[in-house]
C-alpha positions as a Markdown table, in Angstrom:
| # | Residue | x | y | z |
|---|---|---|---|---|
| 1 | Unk | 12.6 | 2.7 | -1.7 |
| 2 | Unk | 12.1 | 0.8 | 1.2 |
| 3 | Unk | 15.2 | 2.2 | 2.8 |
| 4 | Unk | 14.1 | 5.7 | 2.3 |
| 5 | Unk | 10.3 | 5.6 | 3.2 |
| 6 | Unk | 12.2 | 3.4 | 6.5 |
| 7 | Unk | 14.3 | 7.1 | 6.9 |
| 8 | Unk | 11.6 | 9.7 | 6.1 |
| 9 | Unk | 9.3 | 8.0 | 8.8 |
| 10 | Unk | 11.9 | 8.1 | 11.7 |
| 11 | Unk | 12.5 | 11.6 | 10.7 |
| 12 | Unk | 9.1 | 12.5 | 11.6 |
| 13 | Unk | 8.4 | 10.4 | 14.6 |
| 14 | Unk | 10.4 | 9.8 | 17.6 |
| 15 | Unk | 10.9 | 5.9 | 19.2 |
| 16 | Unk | 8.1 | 6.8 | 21.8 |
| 17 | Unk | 5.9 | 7.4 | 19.3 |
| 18 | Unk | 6.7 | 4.8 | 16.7 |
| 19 | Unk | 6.8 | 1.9 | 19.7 |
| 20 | Unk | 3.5 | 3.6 | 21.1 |
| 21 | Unk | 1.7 | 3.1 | 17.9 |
| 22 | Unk | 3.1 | -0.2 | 16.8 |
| 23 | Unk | 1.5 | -1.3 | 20.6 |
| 24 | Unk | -1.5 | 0.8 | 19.3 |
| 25 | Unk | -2.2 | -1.5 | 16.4 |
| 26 | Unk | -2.1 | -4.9 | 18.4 |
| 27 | Unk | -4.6 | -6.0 | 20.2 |
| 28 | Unk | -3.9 | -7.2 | 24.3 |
| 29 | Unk | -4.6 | -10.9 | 23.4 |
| 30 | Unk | -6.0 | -13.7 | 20.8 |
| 31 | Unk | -9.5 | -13.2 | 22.0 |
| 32 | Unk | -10.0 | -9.6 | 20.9 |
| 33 | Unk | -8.6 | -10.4 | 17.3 |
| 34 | Unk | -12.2 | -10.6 | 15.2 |
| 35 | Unk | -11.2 | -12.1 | 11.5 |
| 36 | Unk | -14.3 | -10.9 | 10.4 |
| 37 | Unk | -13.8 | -7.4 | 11.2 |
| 38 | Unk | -10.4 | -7.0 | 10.4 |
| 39 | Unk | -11.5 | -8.7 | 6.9 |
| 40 | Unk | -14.9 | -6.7 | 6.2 |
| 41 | Unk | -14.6 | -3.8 | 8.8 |
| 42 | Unk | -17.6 | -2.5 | 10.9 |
| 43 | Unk | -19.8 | 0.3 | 10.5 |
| 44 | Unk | -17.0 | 3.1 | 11.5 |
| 45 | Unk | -14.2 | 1.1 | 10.9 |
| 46 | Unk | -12.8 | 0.4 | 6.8 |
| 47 | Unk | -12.1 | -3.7 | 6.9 |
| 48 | Unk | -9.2 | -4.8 | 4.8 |
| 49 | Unk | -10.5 | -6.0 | 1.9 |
| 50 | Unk | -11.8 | -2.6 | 1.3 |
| 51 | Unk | -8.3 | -0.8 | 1.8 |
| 52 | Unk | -7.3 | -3.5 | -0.8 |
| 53 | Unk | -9.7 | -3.1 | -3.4 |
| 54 | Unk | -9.1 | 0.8 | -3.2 |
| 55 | Unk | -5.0 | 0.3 | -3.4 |
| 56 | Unk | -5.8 | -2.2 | -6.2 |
| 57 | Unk | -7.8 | 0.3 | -8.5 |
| 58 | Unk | -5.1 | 3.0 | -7.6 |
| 59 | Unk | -2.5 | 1.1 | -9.0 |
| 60 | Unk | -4.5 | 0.2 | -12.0 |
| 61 | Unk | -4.7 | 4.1 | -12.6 |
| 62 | Unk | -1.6 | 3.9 | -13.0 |
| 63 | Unk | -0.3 | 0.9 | -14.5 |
| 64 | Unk | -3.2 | 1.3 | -17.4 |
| 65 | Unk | -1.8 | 3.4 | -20.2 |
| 66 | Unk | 0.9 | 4.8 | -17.6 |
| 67 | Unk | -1.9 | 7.4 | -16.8 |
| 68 | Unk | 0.0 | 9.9 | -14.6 |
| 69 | Unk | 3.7 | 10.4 | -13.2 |
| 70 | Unk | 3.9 | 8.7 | -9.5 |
| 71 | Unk | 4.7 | 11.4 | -7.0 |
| 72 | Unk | 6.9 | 11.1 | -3.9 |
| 73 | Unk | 4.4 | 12.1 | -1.9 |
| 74 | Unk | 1.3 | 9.9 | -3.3 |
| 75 | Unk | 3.8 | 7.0 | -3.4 |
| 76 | Unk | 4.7 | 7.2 | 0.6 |
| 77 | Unk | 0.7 | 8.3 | 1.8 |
| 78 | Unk | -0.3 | 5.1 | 0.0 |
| 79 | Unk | 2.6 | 2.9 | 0.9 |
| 80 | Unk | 1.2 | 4.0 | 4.3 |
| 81 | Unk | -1.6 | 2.8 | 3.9 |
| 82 | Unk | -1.2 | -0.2 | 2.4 |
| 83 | Unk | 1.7 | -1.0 | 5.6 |
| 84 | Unk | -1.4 | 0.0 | 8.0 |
| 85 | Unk | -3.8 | -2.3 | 6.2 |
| 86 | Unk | -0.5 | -5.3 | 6.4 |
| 87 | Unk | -0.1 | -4.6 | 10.1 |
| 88 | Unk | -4.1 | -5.2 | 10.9 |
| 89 | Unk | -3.5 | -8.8 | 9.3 |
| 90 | Unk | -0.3 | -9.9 | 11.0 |
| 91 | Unk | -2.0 | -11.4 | 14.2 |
| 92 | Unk | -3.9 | -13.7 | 11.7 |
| 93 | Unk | -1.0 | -14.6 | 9.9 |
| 94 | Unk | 1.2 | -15.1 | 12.7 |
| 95 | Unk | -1.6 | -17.1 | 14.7 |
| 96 | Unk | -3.4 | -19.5 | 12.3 |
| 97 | Unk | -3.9 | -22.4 | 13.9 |
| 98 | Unk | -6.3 | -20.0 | 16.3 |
| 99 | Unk | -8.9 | -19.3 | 13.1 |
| 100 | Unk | -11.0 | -20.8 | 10.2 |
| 101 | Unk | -9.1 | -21.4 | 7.1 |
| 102 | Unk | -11.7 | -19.6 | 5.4 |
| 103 | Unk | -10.6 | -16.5 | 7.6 |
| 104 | Unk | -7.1 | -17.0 | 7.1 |
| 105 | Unk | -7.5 | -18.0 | 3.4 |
| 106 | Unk | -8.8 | -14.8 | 3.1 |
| 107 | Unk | -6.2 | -12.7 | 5.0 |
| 108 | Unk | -3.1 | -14.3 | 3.0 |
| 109 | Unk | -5.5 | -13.4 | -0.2 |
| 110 | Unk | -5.4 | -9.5 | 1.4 |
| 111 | Unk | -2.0 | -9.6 | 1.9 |
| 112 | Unk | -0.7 | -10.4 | -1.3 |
| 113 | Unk | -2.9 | -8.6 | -3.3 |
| 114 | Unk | -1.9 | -5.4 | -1.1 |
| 115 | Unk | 2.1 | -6.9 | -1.0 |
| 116 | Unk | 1.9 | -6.2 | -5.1 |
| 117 | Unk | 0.9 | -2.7 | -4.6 |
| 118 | Unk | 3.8 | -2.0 | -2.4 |
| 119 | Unk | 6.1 | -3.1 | -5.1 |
| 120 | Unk | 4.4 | -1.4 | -7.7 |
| 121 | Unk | 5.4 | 1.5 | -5.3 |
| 122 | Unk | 9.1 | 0.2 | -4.4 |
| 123 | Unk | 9.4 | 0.1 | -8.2 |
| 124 | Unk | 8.4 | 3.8 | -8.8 |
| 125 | Unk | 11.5 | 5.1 | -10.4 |
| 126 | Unk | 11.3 | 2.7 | -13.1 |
| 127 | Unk | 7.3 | 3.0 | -13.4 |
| 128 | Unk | 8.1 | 7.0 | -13.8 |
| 129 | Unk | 11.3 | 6.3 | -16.5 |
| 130 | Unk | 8.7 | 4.3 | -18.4 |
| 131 | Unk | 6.1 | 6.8 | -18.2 |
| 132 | Unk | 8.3 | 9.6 | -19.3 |
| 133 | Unk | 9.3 | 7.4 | -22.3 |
| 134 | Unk | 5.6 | 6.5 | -22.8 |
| 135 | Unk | 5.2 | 10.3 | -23.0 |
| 136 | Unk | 7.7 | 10.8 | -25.2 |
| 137 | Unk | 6.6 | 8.5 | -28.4 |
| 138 | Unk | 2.7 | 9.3 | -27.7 |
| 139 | Unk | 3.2 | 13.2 | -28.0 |
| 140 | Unk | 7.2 | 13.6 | -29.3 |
| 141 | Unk | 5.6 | 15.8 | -32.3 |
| 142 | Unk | 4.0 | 18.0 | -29.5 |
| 143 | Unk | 7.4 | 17.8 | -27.2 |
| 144 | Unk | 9.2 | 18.9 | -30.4 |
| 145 | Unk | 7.3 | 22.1 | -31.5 |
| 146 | Unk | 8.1 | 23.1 | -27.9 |
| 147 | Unk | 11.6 | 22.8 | -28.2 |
| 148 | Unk | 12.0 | 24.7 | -31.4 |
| 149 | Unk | 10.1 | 27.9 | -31.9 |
């Protein structure tokens, strides 16, 4: 999955762009990195923790009861997000000697709560075989009297 999302993003993007946005998202030095913001956000900008929370009740719409077949599309817009949400914690994690534990206690928290939602995602052929066969033995009397007027 990976692999693909890796192939359907350079499709769409030239190396300009990509290498201009990955510059976008880092900030000039140490200094301007705010843990607290990055963490809680601001008043017109989402914090982290937020973006996690969200991806973690997404996933549990999915994972309880296998609710709803995962899409393509909904599976690369929120693996997306979740990447933009890793990217705004990396100068924490690569740096921590320059922050509070508390801060960077809280970013490696983030990061692996938001790491599981990208596997859930990486995993989302064998989320949708399940879901199918969950399907299948909840409404196979239903499926049936479709098949065989």
């Amino acid at each position: 999955m990976v692999g693909m999302i890796g192939f359907i993003k350079n499709i769409f993007s030239s190396s300009d762009t990509a290498a201009s946005e990955e510059t976008a998202d880092r900030p000039d030095s140490q200094d301007e990195v705010d843990p607290e913001v990055i963490i809680n956000g601001t008043d017109t900008e989402q914090g982290v923790a937020t973006l996690s929370e969200e991806l973690k009740n997404w996933q549990a719409t999915y994972t309880e009861d296998y609710a709803d077949f995962l899409t393509v599309e909904e599976a690369l817009q929120t693996y997306q997000r979740a990447q933009t949400g890793l990217k705004r914690l990396s100068p924490i994690l690569e740096n921590p000697d320059q922050f509070n534990t508390d801060s960077v206690e809280a970013v490696e928290t983030l990061k692996t709560e938001i790491t599981q939602v990208c596997e859930f995602i990486e995993a989302r052929e064998s989320y949708n075989t399940e879901w199918v066969e969950v399907v299948k033995s909840d409404h196979n009397d239903e499926l049936n009297s479709y098949a065989h007027p």
